[in-house]
C-alpha positions as CSV (number, residue, x, y, z in Angstrom):
1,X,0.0,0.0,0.0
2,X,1.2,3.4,-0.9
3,X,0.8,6.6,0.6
4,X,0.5,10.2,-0.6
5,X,1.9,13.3,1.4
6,X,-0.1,14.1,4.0
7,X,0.8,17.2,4.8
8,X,-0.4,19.2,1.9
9,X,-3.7,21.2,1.5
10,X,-5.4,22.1,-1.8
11,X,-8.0,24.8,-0.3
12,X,-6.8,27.6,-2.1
13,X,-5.7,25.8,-5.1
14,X,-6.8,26.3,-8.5
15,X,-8.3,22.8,-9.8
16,X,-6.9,22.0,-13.3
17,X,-10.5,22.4,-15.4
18,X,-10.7,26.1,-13.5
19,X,-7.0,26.5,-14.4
20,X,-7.3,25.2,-18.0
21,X,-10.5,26.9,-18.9
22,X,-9.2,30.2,-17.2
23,X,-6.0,29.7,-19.2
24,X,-8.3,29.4,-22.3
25,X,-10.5,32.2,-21.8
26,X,-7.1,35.0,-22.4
27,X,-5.5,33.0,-25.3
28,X,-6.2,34.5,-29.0
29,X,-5.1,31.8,-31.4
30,X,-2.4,33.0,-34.0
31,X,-3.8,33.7,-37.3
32,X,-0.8,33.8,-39.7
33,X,-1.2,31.6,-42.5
34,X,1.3,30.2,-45.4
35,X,0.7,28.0,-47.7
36,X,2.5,24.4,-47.6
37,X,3.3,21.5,-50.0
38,X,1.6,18.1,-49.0
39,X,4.4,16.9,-48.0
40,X,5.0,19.0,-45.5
41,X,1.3,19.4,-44.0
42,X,1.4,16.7,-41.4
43,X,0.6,17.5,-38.2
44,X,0.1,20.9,-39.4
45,X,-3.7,23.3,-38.4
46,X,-5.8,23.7,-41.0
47,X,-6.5,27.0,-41.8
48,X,-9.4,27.5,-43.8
49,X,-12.5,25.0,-44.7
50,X,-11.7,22.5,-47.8
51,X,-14.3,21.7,-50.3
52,X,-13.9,19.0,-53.2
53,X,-13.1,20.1,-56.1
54,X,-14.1,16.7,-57.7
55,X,-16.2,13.6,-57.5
56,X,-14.4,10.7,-56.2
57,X,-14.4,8.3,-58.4
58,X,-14.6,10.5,-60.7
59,X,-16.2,8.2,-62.8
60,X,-18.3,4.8,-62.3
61,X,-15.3,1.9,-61.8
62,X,-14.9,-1.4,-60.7
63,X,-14.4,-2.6,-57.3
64,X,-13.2,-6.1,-58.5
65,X,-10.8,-7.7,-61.2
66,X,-13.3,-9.4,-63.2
67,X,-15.7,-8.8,-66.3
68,X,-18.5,-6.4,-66.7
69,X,-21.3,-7.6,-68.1
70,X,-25.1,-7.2,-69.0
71,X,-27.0,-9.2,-66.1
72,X,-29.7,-9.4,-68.8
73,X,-27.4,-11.4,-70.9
74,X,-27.3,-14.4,-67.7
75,X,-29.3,-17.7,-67.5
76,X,-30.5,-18.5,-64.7
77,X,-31.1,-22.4,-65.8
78,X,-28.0,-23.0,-67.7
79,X,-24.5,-22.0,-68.1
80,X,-23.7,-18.7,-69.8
81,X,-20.9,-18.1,-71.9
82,X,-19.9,-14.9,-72.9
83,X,-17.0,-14.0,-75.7
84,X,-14.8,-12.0,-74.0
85,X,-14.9,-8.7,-76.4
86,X,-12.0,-6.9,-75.1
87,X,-10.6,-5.2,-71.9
88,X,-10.7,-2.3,-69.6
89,X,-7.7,-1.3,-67.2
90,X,-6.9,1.3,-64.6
91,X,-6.0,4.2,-66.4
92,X,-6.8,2.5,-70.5
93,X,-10.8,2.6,-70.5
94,X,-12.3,0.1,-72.8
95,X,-13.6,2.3,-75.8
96,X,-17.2,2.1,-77.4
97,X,-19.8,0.3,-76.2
98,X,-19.5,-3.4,-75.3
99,X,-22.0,-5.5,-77.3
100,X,-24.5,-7.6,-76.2
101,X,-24.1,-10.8,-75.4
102,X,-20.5,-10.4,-74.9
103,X,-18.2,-9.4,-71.6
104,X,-15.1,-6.9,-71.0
105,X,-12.2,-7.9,-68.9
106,X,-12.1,-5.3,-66.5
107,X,-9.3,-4.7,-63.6
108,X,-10.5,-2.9,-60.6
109,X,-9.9,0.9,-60.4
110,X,-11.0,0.9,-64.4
111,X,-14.1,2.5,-65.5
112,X,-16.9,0.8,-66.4
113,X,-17.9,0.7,-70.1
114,X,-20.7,1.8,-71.6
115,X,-23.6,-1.0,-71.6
116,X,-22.2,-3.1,-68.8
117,X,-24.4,-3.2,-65.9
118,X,-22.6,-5.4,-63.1
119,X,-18.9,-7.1,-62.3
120,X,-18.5,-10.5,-62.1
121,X,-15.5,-11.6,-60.3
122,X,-13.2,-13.4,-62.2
123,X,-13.1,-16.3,-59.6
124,X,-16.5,-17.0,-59.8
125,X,-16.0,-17.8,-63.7
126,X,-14.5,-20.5,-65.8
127,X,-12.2,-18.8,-68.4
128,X,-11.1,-20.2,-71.7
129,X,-7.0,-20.6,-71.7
130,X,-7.0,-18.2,-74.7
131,X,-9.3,-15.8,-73.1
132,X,-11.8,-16.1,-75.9
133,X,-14.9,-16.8,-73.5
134,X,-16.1,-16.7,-70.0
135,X,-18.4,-19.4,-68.3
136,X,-20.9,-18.5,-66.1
137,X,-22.6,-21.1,-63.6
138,X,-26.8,-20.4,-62.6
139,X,-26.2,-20.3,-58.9
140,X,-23.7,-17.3,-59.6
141,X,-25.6,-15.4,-61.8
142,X,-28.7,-15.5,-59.7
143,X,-26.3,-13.7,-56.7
144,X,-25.3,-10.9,-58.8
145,X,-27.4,-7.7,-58.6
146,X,-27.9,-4.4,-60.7
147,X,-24.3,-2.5,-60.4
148,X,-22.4,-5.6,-58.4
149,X,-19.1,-4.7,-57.4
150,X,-19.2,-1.1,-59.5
151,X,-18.4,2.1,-57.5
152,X,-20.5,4.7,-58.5
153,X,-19.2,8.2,-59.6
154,X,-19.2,10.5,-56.3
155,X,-20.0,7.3,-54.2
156,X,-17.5,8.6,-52.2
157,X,-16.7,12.6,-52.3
158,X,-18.7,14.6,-54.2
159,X,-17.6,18.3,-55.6
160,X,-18.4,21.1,-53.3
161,X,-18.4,19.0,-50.4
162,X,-16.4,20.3,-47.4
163,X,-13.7,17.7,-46.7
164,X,-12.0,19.1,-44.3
165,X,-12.4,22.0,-41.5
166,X,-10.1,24.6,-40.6
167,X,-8.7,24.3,-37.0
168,X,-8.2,20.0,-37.8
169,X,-4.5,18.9,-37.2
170,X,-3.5,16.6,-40.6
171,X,-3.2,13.6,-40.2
172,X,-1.8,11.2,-43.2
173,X,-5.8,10.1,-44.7
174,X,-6.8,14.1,-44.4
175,X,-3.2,15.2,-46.7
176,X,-3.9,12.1,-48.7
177,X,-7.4,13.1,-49.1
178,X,-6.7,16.5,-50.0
179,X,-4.0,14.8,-52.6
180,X,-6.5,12.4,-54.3
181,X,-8.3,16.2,-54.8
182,X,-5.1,16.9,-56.8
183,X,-4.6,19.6,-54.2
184,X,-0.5,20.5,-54.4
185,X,-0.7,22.7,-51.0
186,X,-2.3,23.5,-48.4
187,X,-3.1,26.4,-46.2
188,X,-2.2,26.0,-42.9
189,X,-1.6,28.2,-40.1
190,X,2.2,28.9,-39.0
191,X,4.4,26.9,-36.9
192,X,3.7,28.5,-33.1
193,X,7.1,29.7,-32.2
194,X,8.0,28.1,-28.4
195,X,11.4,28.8,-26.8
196,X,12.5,25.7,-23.9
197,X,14.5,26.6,-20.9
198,X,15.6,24.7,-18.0
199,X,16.9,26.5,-14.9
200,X,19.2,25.4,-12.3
201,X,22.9,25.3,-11.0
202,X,22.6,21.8,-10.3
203,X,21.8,20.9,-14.1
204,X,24.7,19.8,-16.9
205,X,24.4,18.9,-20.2
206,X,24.8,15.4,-21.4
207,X,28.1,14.1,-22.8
208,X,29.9,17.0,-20.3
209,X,31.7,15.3,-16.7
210,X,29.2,15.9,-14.1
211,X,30.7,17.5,-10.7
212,X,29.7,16.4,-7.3
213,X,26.1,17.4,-6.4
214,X,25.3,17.9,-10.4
215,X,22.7,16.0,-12.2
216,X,22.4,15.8,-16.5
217,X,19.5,17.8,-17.6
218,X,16.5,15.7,-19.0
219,X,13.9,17.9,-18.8
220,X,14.2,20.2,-22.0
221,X,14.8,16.4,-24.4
222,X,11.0,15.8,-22.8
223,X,9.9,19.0,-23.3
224,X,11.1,19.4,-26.8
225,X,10.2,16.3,-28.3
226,X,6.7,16.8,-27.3
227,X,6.5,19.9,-28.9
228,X,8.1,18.9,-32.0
229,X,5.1,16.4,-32.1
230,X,2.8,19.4,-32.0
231,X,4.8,20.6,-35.0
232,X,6.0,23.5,-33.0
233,X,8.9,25.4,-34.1
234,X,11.1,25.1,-31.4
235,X,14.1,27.2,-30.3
236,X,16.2,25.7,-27.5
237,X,17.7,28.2,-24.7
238,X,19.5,25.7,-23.2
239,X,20.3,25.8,-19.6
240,X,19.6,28.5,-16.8
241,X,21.6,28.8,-14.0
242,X,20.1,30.6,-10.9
243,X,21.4,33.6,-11.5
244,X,18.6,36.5,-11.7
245,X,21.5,38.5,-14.7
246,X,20.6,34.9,-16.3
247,X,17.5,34.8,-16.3
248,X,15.9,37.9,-16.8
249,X,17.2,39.0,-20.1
250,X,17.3,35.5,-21.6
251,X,13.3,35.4,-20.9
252,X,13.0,39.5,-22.1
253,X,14.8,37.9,-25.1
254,X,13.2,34.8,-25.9
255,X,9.3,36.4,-25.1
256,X,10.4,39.4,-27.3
257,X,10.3,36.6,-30.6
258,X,8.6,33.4,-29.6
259,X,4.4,33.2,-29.2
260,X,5.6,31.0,-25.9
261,X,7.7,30.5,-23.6
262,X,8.7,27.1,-21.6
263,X,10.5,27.0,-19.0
264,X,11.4,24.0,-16.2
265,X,12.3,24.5,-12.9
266,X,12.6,27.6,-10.6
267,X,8.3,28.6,-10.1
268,X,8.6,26.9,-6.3
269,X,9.2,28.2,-3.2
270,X,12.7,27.4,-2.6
271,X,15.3,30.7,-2.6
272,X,17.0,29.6,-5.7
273,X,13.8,29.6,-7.6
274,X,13.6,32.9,-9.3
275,X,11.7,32.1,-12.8
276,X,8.4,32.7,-11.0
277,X,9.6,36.1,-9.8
278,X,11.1,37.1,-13.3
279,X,7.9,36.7,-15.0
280,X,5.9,38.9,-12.7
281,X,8.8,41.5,-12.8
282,X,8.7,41.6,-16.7
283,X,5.4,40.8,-17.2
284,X,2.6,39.2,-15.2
285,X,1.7,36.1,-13.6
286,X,-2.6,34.7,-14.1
287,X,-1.9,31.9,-11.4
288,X,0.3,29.9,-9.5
289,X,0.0,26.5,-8.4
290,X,-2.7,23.9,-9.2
291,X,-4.5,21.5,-6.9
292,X,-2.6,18.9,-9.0
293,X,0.4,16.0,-8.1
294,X,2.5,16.1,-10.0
295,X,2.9,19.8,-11.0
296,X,1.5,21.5,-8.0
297,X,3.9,24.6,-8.8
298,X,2.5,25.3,-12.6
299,X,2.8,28.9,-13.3
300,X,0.7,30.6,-16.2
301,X,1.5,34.6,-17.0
302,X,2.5,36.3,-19.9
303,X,5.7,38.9,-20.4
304,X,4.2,41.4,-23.8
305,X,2.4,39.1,-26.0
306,X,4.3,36.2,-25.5
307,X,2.5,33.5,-23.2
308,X,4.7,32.0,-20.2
309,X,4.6,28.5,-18.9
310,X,6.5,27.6,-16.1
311,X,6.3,23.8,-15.4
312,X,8.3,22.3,-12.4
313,X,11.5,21.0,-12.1
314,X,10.9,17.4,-11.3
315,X,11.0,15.2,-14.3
316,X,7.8,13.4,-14.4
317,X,6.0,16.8,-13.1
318,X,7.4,18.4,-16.3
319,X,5.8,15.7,-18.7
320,X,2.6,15.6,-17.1
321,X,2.0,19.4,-16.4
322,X,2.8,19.6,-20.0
323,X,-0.1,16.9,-21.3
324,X,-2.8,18.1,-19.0
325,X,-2.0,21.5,-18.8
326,X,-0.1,23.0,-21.7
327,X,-1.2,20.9,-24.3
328,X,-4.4,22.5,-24.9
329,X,-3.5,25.7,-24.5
330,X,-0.8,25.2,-26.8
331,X,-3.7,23.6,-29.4
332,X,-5.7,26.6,-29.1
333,X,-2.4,28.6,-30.0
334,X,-2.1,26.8,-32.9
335,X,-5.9,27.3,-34.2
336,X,-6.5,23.7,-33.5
337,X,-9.5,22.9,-31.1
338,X,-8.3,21.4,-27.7
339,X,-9.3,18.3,-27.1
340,X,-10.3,16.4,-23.5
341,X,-7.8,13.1,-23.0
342,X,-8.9,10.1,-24.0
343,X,-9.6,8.2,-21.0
344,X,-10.5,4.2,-20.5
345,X,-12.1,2.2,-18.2
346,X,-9.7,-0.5,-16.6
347,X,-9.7,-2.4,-13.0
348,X,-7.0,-1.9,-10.4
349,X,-4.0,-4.0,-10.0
350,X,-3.2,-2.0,-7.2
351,X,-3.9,-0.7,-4.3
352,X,-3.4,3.4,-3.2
353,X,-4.1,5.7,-0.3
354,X,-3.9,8.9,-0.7
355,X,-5.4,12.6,0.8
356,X,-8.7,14.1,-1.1
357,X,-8.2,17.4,-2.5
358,X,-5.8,16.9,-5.9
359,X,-6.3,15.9,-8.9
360,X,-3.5,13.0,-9.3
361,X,-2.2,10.8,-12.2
362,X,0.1,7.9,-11.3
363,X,2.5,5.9,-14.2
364,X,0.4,3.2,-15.2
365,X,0.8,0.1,-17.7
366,X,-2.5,-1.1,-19.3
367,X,-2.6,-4.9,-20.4
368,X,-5.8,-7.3,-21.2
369,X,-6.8,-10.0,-19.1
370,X,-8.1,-13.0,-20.5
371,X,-11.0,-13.1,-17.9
372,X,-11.3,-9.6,-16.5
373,X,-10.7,-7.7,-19.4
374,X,-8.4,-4.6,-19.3
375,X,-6.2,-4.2,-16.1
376,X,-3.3,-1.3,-15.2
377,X,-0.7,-1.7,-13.2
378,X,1.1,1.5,-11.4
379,X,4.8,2.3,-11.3
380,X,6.1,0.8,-7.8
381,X,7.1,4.2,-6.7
382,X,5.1,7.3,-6.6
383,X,8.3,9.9,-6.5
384,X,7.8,12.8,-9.1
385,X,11.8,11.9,-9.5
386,X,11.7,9.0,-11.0
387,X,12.3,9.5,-14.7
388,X,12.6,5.8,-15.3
389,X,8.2,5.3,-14.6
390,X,7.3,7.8,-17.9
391,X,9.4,4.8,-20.2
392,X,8.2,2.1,-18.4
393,X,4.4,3.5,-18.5
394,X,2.5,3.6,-21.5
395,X,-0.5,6.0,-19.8
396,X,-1.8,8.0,-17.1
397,X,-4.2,6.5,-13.8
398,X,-6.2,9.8,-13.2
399,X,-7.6,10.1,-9.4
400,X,-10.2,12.8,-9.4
401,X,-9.8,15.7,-6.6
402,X,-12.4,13.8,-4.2
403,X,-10.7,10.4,-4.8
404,X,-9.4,9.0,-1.3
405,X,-8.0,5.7,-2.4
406,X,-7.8,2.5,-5.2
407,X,-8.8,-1.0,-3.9
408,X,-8.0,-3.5,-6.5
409,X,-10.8,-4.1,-8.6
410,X,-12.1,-0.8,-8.8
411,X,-12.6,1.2,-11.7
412,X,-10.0,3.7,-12.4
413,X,-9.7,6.0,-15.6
414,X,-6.9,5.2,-17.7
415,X,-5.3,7.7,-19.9
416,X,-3.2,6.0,-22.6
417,X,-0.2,8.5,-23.8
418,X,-1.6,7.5,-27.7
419,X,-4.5,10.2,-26.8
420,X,-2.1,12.9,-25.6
421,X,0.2,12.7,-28.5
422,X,2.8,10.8,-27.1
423,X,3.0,7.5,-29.5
């Protein structure tokens, strides 16, 4: 059985759904656009409503490799045979009309010719070794049905349709979608501009020789790849040491060009942290701390137009401040429409204790039992330090604010890191 702290108090916290929809409420999404080759739309926002600019098919096609024939032409009490008149491929329609009493090789993607009414697959007939006739059986032409296995034209876009809407991040079916249009770009909004910064004495890069008392810095290779999966454009400041001359003009700096700033470490209450106090002093500060664990000392403020994060120092409070908190704000930056977690229903592996009051998300791994269906397993320690849990998980346990405990068995929501962008 684990325990939380017990020595906290959330009364005067803000809960995360205040914080996030306060948060919300003072962010205007950028509205830049530029216009971008397919290739380079993934993962990119949408930034205007896209309407078809053709049928798709375009034309009536088949949905088989087979032969198109007239189901008029078919006995129903004895074998059909057909001369095969000629052929139709993908790309090389058959030309003319296709005479009665006769079938068309077809291939599937090919338009249909003119006459034909259905598609017979080509494994449900016998077929002279010279291709000079088909056979067809009763019992198969009695199945087939007016326009079997044809796709009709606009079955499955038709022009001045709206395909997609502005605000949607692109995925790889909404940029082939647009491609199949014959669409060559796209308009999209622009890349939000975010610098990362991690602050303290104690931090060193990887690669360097680490002095006594110093730790390798971790936080801004979480920080950044996340963003990068947002598509953000992301400018790196490096490492900030405790040092107020530091600090201040590399923040005056970074806001003065960058839609937001991200920062790790220095927004507690300890003497060395002085990012909190920087922030108000060039700009201002819209809250401080969350009733949340882990992240309890998110701060939110903004220095000139330039929205300020400051996430905690702690590794695994950095990544999940980040996916609960800044994630949809950073959405909404974007143009994009923020979106709540996915969250799953799974039974307890586990047993916790902990204080009411916080919002709380332990490291969890989901698997599927045979007999009780999906079941998640927690991290065996609970210490915001412990970068190691975020690779072993694969998802989030979230304990609302008036959860007191986990018996195993009980229902817990699971939130797997595939819905928060983290594949």
């Amino acid at each position: 059985m684990r325990h939380a702290d017990c020595c906290d108090t959330a009364d005067h916290l803000l809960t995360l759904s205040a914080a996030v929809t306060a948060a919300l409420h003072t962010i205007q999404p950028i509205c830049e656009t530029e216009s971008v080759p397919l290739f380079d739309a993934y993962g990119r926002v949408l930034a205007a409503d896209v309407a078809a600019r053709l049928d798709a098919p375009p034309g009536d096609n088949s949905a088989m490799d087979g032969f198109a024939v007239y189901l008029a032409d078919l006995s129903l009490e004895i074998p059909t045979r057909l001369p095969i008149a000629g052929q139709a491929l993908a790309g090389h329609p058959y030309t003319g009309l296709v005479p009665r009493g006769t079938a068309a090789r077809i291939t599937t993607g090919a338009l249909i010719p003119d006459g034909p009414d259905a598609v017979i697959m080509q494994e449900q007939c016998r077929i002279d070794p010279d291709e000079a006739w088909i056979d067809i059986e009763p019992h198969i032409a009695a199945r087939l049905k007016l326009g079997e296995n044809i796709r009709q034209r606009g079955e499955d876009v038709q022009a001045g349709t709206r395909l997609l809407l502005k605000g949607l991040r692109l995925r790889p079916q909404d940029v082939a979608l647009a491609a199949g249009q014959g669409m060559a770009t796209m308009a999209v909004i622009r890349r939000l501009r975010v610098a990362v910064a991690s602050t303290g004495d104690e931090l060193h890069e990887p690669g360097e020789p680490l002095p006594p008392g110093a730790i390798y810095e971790s936080n801004r290779y979480t920080l950044i790849g996340l963003l990068q999966r947002l598509g953000c454009a992301v400018t790196d400041l490096g490492i900030l040491r405790d040092d107020r001359a530091v600090i201040l003009p590399a923040l005056r700096e970074a806001a003065a060009t960058h839609d937001v700033l991200l920062t790790s470490g220095g927004v507690s209450v300890g003497t060395a942290d002085l990012v909190k106090d920087v922030i108000a002093e060039l700009g201002h500060i819209e809250f401080w701390q969350l009733a949340v664990k882990p992240g309890k000392p998110v701060t939110f403020g903004r220095i000139g137009n330039c929205q300020v994060l400051g996430l905690p120092g702690n590794p695994v409070s950095v990544m999940v401040s980040f996916l609960m908190f800044a994630r949809p704000l950073l959405l909404k930056l974007m143009g994009a429409e923020p979106m709540e977690p996915v969250r799953l229903q799974a039974a307890a592996n586990f047993a916790f204790r902990r204080k009411t009051g916080r919002r709380e998300w332990l490291r969890a791994r989901l698997q599927l039992a045979p007999e009780r269906g999906p079941v998640v397993d927690i991290y065996p320690t609970n210490s915001s330090g412990a970068l190691s849990s975020l690779s072993w998980a694969d998802g989030l346990v979230e304990l609302p604010e008036d959860c007191a405990g986990v018996a195993p068995g009980d229902a817990v929501d699971y939130l797997p890191f595939s819905g928060l962008g983290v594949d």
